[in-house]
DOLUM-168612 format. One line per field, with one value per residue: residue in three letters; x, y, z of N, C-alpha, C in turn. Coordinates in pm, 1 decimal, decimal comma. Atoms other than C-alpha are relative to their C-alpha. Example, Ala and Ser with C-alpha at 12.3 -4.5 7.8 and 13.67 -1.06 7.14 Angstrom:
BEGIN
resn: c(ALA | SER) $
n_X: c(89,0 | -82,0) $
n_Y: c(-119,0 | -119,0) $
n_Z: c(0,0 | -6,0) $
ca_X: c(1230,0 | 1367,0) $
ca_Y: c(-450,0 | -106,0) $
ca_Z: c(780,0 | 714,0) $
c_X: c(90,0 | -77,0) $
c_Y: c(120,0 | 109,0) $
c_Z: c(0,0 | 73,0) $
! end
This chain:
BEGIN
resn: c(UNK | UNK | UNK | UNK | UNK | UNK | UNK | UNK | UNK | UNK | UNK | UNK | UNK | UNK | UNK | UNK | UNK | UNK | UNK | UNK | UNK | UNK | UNK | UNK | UNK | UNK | UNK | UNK | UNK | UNK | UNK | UNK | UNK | UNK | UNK | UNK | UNK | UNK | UNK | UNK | UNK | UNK | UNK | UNK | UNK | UNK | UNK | UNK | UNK | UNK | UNK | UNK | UNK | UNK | UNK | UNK | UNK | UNK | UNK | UNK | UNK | UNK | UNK | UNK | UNK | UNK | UNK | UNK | UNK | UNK | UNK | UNK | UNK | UNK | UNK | UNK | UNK | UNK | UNK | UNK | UNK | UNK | UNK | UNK | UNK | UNK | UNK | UNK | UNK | UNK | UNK | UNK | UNK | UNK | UNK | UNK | UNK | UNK | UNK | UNK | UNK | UNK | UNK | UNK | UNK | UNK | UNK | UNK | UNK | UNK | UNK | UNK | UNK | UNK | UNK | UNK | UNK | UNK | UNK | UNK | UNK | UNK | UNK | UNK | UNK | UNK | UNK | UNK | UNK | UNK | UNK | UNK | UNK | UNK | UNK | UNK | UNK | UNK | UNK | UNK | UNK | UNK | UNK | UNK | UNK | UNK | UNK | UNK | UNK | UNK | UNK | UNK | UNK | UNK | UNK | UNK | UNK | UNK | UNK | UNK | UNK | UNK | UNK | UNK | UNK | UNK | UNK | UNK | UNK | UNK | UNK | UNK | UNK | UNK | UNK | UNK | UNK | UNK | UNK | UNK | UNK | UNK | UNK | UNK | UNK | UNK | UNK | UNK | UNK | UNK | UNK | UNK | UNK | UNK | UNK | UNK | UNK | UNK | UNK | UNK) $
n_X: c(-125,8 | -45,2 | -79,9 | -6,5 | -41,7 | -96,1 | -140,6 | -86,5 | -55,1 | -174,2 | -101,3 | -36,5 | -139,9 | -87,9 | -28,8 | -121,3 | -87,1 | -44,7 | -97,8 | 27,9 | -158,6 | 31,6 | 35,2 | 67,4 | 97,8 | -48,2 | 41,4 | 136,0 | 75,9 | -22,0 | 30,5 | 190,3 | 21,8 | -5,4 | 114,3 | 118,3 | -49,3 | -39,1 | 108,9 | 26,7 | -60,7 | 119,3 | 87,4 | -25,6 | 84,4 | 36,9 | -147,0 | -80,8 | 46,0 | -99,0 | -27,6 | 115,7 | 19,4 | 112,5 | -46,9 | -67,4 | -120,9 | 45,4 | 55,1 | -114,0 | -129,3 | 21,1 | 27,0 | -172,4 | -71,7 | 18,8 | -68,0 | -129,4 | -15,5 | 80,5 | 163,9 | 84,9 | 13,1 | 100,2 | 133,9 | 39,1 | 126,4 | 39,6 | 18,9 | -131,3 | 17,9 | 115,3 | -72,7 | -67,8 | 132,0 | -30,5 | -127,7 | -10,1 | 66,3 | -124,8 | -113,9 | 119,2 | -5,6 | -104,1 | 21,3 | 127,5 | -53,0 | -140,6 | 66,5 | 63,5 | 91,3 | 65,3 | 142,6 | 108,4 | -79,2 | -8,5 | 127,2 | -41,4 | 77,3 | 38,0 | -69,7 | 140,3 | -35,5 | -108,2 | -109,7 | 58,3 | -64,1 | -144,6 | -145,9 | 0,6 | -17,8 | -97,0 | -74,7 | 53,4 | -47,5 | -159,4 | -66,1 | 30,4 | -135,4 | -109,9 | 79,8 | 11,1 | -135,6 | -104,1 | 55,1 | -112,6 | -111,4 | -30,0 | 55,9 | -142,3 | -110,4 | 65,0 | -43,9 | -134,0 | 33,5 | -83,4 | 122,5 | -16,7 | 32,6 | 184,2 | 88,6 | 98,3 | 23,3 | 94,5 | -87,0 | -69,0 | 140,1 | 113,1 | -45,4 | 61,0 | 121,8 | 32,6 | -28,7 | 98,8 | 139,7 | -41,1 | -13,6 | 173,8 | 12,9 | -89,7 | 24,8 | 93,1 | 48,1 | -38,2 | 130,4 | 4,6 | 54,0 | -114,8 | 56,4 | -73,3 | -166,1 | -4,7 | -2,7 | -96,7 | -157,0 | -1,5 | -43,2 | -150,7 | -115,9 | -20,7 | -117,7 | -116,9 | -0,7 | -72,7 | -101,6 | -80,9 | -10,0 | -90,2 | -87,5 | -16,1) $
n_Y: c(18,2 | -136,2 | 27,7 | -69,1 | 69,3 | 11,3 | -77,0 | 13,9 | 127,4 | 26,5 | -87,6 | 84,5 | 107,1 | -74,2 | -62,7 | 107,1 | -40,4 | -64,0 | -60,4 | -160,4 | -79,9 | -39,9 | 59,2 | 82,9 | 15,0 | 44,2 | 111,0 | 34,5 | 9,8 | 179,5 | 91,6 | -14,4 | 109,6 | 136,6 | 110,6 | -47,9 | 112,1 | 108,5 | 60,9 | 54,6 | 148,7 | 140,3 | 10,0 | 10,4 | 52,2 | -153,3 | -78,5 | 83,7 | -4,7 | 70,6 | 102,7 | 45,5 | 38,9 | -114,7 | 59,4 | -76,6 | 84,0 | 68,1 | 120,8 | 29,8 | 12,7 | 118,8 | 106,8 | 4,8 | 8,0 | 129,5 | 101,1 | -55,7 | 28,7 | 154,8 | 1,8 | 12,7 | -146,3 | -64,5 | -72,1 | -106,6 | -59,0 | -145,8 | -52,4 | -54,3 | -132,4 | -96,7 | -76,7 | -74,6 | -108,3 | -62,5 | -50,8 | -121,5 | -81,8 | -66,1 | -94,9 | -126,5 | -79,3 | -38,3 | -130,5 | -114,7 | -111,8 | -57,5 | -101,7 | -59,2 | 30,2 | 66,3 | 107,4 | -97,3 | -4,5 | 90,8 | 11,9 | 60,0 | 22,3 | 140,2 | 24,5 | 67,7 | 105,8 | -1,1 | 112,5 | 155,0 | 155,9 | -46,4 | -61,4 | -149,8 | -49,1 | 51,1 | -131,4 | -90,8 | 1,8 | -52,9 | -162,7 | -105,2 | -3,6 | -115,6 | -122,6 | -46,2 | -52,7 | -133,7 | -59,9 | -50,1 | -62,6 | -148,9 | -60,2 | 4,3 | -48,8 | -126,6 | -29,6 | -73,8 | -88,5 | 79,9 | -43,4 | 38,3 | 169,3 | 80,4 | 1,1 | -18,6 | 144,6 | -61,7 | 9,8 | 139,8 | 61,9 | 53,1 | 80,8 | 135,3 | 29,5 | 54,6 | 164,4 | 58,8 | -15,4 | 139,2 | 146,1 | 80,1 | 22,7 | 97,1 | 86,9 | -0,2 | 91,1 | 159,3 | 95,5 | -13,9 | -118,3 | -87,8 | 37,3 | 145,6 | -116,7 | -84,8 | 77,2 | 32,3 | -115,7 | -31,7 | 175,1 | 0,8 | -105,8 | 42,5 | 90,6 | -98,4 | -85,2 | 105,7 | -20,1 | -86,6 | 23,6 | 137,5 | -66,1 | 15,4) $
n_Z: c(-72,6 | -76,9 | 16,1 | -144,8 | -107,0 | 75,8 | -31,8 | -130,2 | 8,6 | 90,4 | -80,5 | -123,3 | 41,9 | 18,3 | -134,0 | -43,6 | 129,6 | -24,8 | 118,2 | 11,7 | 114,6 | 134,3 | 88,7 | -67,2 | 92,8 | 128,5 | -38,3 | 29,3 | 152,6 | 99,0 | -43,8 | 55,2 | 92,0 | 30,4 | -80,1 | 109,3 | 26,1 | -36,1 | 21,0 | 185,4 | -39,1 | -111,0 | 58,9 | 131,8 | 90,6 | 76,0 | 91,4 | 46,6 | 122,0 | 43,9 | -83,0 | -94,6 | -146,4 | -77,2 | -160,1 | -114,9 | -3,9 | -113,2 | 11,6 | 57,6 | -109,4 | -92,6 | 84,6 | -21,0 | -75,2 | 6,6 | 92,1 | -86,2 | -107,6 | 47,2 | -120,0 | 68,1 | 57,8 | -90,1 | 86,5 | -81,6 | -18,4 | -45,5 | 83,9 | -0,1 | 99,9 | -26,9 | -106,6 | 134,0 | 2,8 | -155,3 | 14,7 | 31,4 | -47,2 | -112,0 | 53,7 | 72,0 | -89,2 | -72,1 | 103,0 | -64,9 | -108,8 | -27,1 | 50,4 | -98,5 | 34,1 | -138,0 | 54,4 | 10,9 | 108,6 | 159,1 | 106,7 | 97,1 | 127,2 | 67,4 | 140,5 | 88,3 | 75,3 | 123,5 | -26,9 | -12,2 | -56,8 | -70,2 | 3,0 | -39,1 | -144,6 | -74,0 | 50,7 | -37,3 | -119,5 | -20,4 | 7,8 | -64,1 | -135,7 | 15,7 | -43,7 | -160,3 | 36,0 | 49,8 | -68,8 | -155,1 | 47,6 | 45,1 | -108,2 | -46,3 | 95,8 | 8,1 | -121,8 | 13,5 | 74,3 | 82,8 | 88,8 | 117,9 | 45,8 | -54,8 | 115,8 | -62,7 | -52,6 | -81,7 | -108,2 | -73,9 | -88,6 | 75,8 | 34,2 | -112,8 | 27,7 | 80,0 | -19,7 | -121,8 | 114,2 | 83,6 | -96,9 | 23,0 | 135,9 | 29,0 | -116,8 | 89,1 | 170,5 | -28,6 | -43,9 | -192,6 | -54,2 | -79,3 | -113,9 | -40,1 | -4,0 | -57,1 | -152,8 | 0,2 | -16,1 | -173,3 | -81,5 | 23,4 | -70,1 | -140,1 | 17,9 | 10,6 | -163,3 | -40,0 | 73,9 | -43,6 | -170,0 | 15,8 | 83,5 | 142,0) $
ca_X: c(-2139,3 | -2043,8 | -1739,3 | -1661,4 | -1630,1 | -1434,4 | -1127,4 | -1111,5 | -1107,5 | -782,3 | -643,1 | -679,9 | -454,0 | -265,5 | -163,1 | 75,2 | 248,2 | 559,5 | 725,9 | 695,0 | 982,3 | 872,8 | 801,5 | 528,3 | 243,7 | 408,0 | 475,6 | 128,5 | 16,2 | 252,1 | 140,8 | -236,4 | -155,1 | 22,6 | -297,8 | -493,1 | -258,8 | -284,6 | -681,4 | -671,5 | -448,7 | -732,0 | -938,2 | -788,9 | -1061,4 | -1118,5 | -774,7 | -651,2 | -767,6 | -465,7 | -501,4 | -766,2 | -676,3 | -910,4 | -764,4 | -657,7 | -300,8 | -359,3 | -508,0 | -219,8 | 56,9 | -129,8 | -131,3 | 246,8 | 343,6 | 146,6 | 324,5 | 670,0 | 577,8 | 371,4 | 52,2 | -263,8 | -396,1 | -565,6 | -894,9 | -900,9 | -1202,5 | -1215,0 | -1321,3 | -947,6 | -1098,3 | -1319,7 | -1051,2 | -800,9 | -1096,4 | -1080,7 | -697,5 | -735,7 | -1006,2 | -754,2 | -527,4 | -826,1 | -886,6 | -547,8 | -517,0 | -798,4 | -610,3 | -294,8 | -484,8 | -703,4 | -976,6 | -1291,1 | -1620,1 | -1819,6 | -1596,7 | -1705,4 | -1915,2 | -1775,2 | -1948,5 | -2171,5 | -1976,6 | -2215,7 | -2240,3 | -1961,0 | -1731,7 | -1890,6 | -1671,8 | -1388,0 | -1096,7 | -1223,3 | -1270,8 | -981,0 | -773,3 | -983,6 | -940,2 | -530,8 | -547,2 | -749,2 | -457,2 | -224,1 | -465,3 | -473,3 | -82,0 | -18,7 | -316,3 | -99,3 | 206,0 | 72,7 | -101,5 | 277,5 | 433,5 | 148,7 | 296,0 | 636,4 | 548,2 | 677,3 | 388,6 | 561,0 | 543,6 | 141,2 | -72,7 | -458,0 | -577,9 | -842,5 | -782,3 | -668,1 | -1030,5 | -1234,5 | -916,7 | -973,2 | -1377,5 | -1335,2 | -1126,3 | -1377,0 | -1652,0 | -1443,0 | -1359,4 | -1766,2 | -1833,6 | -1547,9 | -1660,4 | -2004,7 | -1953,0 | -1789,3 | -2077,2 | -2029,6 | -2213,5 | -2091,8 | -2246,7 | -2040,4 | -1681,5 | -1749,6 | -1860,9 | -1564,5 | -1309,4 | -1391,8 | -1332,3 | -983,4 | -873,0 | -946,4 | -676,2 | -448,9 | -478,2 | -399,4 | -81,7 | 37,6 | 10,2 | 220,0 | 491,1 | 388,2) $
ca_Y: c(897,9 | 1129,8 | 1215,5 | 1418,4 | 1084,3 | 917,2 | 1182,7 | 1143,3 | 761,2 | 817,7 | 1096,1 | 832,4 | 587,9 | 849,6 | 978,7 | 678,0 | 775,6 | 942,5 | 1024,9 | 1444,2 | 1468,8 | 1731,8 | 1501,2 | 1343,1 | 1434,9 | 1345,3 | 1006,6 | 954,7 | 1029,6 | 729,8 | 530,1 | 618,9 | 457,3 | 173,4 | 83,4 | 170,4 | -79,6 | -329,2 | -343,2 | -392,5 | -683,0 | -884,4 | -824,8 | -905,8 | -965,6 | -545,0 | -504,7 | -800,7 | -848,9 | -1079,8 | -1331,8 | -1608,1 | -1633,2 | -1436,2 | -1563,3 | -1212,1 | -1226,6 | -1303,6 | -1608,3 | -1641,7 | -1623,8 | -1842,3 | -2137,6 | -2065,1 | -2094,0 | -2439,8 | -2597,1 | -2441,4 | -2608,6 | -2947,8 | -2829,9 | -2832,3 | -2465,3 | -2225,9 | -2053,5 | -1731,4 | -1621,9 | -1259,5 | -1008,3 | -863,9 | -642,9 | -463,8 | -427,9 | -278,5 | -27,7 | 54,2 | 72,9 | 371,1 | 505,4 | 520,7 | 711,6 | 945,0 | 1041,9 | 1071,2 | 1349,0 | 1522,2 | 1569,2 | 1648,6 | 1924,0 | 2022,6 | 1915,7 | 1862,5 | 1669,7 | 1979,8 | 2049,0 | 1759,6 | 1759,2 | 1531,8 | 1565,8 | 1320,8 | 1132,4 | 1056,3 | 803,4 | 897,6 | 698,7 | 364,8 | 104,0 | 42,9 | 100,7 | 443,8 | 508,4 | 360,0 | 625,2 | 876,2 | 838,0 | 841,1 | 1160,3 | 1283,2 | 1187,0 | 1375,0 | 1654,8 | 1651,8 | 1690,0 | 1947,5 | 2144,7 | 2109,2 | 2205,5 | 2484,7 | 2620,6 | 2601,8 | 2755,9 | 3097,2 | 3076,9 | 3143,4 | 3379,2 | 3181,0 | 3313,5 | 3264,2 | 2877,0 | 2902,5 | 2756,7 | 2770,1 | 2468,0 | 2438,8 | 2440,8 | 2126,7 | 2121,1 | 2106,0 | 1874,0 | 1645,9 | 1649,9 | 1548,1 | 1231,5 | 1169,0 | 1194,8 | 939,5 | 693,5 | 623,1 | 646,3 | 348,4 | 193,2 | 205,3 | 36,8 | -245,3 | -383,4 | -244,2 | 7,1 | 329,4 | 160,0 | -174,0 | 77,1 | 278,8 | -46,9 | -202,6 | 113,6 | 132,9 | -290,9 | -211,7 | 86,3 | -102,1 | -356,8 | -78,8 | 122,1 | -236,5 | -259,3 | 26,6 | -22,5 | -344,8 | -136,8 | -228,6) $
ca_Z: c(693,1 | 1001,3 | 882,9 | 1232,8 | 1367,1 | 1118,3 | 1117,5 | 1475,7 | 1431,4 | 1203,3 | 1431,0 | 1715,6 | 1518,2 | 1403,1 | 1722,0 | 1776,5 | 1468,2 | 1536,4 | 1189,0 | 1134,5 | 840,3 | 530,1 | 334,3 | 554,1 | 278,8 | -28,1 | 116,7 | 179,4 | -182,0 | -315,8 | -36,0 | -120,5 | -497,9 | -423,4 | -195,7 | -523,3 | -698,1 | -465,2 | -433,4 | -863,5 | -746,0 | -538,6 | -821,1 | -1114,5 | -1371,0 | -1408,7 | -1556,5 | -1688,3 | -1990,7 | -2095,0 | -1820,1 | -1711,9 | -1374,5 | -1158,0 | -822,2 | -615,8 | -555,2 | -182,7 | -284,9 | -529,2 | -274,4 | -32,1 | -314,5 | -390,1 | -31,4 | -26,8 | -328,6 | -158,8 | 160,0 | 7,7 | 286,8 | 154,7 | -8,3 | 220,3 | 95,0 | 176,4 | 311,3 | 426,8 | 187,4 | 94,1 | -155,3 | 42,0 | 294,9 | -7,8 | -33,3 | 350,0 | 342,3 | 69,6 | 226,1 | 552,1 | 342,9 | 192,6 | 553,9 | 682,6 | 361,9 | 499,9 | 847,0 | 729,9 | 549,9 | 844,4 | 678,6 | 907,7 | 866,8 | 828,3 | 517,4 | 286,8 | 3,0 | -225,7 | -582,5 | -750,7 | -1050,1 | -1340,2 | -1571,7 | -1808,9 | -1609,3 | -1675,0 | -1530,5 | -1296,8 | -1473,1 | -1568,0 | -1188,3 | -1142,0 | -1363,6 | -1296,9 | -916,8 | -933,9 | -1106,5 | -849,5 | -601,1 | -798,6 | -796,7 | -441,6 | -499,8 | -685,0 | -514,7 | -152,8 | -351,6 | -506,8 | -194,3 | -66,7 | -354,7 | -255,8 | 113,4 | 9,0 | -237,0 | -521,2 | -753,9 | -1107,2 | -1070,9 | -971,2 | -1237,2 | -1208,0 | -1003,8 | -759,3 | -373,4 | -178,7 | 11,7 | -331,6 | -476,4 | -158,3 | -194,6 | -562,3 | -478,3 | -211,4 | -480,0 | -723,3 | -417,8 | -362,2 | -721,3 | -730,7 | -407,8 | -619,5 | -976,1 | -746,3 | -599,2 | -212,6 | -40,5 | 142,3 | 441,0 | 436,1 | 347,2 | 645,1 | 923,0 | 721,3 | 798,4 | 1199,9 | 1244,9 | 1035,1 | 1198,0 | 1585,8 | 1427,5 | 1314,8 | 1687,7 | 1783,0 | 1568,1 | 1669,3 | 2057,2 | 1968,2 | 1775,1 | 1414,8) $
c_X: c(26,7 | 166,7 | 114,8 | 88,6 | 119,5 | 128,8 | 14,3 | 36,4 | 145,8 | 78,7 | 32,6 | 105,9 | 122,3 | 111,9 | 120,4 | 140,8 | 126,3 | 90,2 | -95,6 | 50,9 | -116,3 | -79,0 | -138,8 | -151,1 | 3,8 | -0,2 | -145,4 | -79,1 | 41,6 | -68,1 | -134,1 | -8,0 | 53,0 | -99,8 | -108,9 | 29,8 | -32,6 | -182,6 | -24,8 | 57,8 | -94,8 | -108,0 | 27,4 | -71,9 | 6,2 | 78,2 | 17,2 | 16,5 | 81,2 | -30,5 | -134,7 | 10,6 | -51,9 | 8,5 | 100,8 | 189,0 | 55,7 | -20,4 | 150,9 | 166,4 | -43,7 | 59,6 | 156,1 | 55,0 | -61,4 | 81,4 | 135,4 | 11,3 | -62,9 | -110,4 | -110,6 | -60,0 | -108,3 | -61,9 | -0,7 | -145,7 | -66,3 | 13,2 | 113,6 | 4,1 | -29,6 | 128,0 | 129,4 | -57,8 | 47,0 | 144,2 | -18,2 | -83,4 | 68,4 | 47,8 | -81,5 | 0,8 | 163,7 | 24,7 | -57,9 | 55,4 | 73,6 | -71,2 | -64,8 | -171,0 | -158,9 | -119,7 | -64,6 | 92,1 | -40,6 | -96,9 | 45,3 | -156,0 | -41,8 | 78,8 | -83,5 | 12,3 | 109,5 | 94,3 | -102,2 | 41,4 | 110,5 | 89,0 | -72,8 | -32,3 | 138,9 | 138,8 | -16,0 | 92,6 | 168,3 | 3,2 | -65,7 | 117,7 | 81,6 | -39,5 | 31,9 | 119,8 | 28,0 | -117,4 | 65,1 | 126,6 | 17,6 | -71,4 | 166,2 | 80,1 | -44,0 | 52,1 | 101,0 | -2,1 | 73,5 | -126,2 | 81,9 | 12,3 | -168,3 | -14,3 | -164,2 | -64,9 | -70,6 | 52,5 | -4,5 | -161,7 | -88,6 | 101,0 | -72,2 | -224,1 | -81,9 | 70,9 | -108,1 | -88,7 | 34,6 | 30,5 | -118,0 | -9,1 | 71,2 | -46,9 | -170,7 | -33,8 | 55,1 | -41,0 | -5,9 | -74,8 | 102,5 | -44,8 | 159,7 | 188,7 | -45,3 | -56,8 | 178,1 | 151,6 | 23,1 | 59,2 | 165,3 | 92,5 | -8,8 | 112,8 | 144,7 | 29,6 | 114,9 | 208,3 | 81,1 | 58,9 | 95,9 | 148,0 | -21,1 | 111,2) $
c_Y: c(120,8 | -23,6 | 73,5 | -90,2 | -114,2 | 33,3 | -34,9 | -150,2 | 17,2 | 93,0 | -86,9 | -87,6 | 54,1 | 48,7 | -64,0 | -2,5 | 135,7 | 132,3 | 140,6 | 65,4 | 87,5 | -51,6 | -91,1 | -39,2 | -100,9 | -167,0 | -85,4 | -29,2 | -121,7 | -95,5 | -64,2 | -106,4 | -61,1 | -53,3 | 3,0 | -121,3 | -118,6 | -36,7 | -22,8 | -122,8 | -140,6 | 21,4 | 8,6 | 52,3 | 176,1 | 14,4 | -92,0 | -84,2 | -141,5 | -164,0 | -80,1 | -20,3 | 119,6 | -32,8 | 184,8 | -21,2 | -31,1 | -142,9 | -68,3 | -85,1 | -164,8 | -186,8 | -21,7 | -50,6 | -216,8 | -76,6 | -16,6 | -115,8 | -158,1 | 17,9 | 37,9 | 191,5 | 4,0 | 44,6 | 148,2 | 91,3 | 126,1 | 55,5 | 97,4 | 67,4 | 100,1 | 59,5 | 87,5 | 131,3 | 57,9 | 98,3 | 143,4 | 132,0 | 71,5 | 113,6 | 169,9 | 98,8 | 56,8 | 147,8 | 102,3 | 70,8 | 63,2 | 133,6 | 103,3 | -5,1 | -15,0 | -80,3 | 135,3 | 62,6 | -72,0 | 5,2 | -20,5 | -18,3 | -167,8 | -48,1 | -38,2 | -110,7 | -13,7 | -37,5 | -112,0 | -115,2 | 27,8 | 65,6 | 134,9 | 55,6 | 0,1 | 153,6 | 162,4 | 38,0 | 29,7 | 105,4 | 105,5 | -23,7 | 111,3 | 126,1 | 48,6 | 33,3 | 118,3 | 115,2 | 81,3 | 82,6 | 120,7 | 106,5 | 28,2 | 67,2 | 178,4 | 32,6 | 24,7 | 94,1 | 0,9 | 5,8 | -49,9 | -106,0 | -23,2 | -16,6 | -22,7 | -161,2 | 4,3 | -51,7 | -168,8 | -49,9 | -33,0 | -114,1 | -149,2 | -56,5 | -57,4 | -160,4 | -63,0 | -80,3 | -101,5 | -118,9 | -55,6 | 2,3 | -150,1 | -98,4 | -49,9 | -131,5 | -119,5 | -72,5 | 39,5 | 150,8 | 89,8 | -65,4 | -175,2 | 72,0 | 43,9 | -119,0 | -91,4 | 58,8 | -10,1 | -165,4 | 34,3 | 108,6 | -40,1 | -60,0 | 67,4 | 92,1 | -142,9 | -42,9 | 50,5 | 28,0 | -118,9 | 39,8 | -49,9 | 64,3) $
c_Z: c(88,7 | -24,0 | 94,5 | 74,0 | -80,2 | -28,7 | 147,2 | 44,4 | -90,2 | 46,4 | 75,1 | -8,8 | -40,6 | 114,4 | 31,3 | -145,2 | -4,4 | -85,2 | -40,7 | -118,8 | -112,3 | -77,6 | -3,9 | -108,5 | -86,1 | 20,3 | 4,9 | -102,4 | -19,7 | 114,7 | -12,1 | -185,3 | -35,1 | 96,7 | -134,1 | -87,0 | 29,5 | 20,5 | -159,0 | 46,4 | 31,3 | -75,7 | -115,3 | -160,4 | -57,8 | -64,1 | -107,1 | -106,5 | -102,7 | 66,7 | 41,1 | 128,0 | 6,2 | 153,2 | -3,3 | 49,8 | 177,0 | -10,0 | -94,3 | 72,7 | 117,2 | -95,0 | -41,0 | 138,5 | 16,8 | -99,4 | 73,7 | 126,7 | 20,2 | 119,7 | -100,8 | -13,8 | 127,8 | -78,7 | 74,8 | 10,6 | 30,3 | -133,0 | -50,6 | -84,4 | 84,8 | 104,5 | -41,8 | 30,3 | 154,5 | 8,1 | -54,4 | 33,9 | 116,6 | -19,8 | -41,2 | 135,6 | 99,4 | -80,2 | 75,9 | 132,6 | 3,5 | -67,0 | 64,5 | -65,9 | 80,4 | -42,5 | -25,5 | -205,0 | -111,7 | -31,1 | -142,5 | -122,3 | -69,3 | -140,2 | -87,3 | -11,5 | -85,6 | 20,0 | 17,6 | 41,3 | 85,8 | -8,7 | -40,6 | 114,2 | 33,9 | -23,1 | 58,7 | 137,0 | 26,9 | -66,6 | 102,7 | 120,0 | -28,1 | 50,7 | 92,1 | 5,6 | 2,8 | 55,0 | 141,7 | -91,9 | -47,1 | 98,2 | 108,4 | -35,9 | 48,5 | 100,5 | -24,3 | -113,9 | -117,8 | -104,6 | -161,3 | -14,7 | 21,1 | -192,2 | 62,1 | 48,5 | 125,2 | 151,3 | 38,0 | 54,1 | -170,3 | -58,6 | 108,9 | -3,4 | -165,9 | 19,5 | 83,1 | -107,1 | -74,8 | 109,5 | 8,2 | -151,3 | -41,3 | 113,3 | -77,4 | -74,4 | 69,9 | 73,8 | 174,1 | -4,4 | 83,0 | 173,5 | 68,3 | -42,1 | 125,2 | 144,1 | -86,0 | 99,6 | 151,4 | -4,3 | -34,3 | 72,2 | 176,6 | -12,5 | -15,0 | 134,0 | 63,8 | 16,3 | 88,5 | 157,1 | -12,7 | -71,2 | -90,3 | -69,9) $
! end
């Protein structure tokens, strides 16, 4: 992956993005895992342990709005996992700029085997969000010289290159390549440029 060209694909969409407030990070994190949320959603079966449906809740909704409306069920055919996946990948790189992150920067670690399945990616992975959290926060706390709240925690660039590292690892155990994430991410972020030229 050039990931050179990648940040400047999510600066480009970025660009049209006007909101600056404080809080602009923090936001991001929750927004990063309710997209984390919402691809477990369109793939039920890893979590759900309780339930036999295995219908996505895309597919769900569609089938509701048909009963609602007495029209015959749509099928949904686009891959609305993979594009879940994209979404948080979005978010992964938007991280990276607000950070200053660059492509020459990453070297996201290999994850073993000792996470063996989704949901332990899945966990895993949201604590590396936090991570990435309290990393910015406490790289924040050293700039105002607010030293008796530091605790030891590693910087924001190796926080950000271990989520990296658990996002493929997770993009991985779920049957996609980093090849089909990364022609996925460019088709979704032309649609999102799109968007945004349209006032989304």
């Amino acid at each position: 992956m050039n990931f050179t060209k990648l940040f400047a694909a999510q600066k480009a969409y970025e660009e049209a993005i006007t909101y600056t407030g404080p809080d602009k990070f923090k936001k991001k994190i929750l927004a990063l895992l309710v997209e984390v949320g919402e691809s477990a959603n369109e793939r039920p079966s890893i979590f759900k342990f309780w339930s036999k449906g295995k219908k996505g809740s895309a597919q769900k909704t569609a089938e509701k709005y048909a009963e609602i409306y007495d029209k015959p069920v749509v099928e949904i055919e686009e891959d609305l996992f993979l594009e879940e996946l994209v979404d948080i990948f979005s978010f992964i790189l938007s991280q990276g700029l607000e950070l200053n992150i660059s492509g020459k920067d990453i070297a996201p670690p290999i994850i073993d085997q000792i996470f063996e399945d989704a949901v332990d990616l899945y966990l895993l992975f949201s604590q590396r969000v936090l991570n990435l959290y309290t990393s910015y926060k406490q790289e924040e706390l050293q700039r105002l010289n607010k030293s008796m709240y530091l605790v030891e925690h590693p910087s924001p660039l190796d926080s950000f290159n271990q989520l990296l590292g658990t996002f493929f690892a997770l993009v991985l155990v779920l049957d996609y390549d980093l090849t089909q994430l990364e022609e996925a991410y460019y088709k979704k972020n032309a649609i999102n440029v799109k968007r945004q030229d349209q006032g989304y």
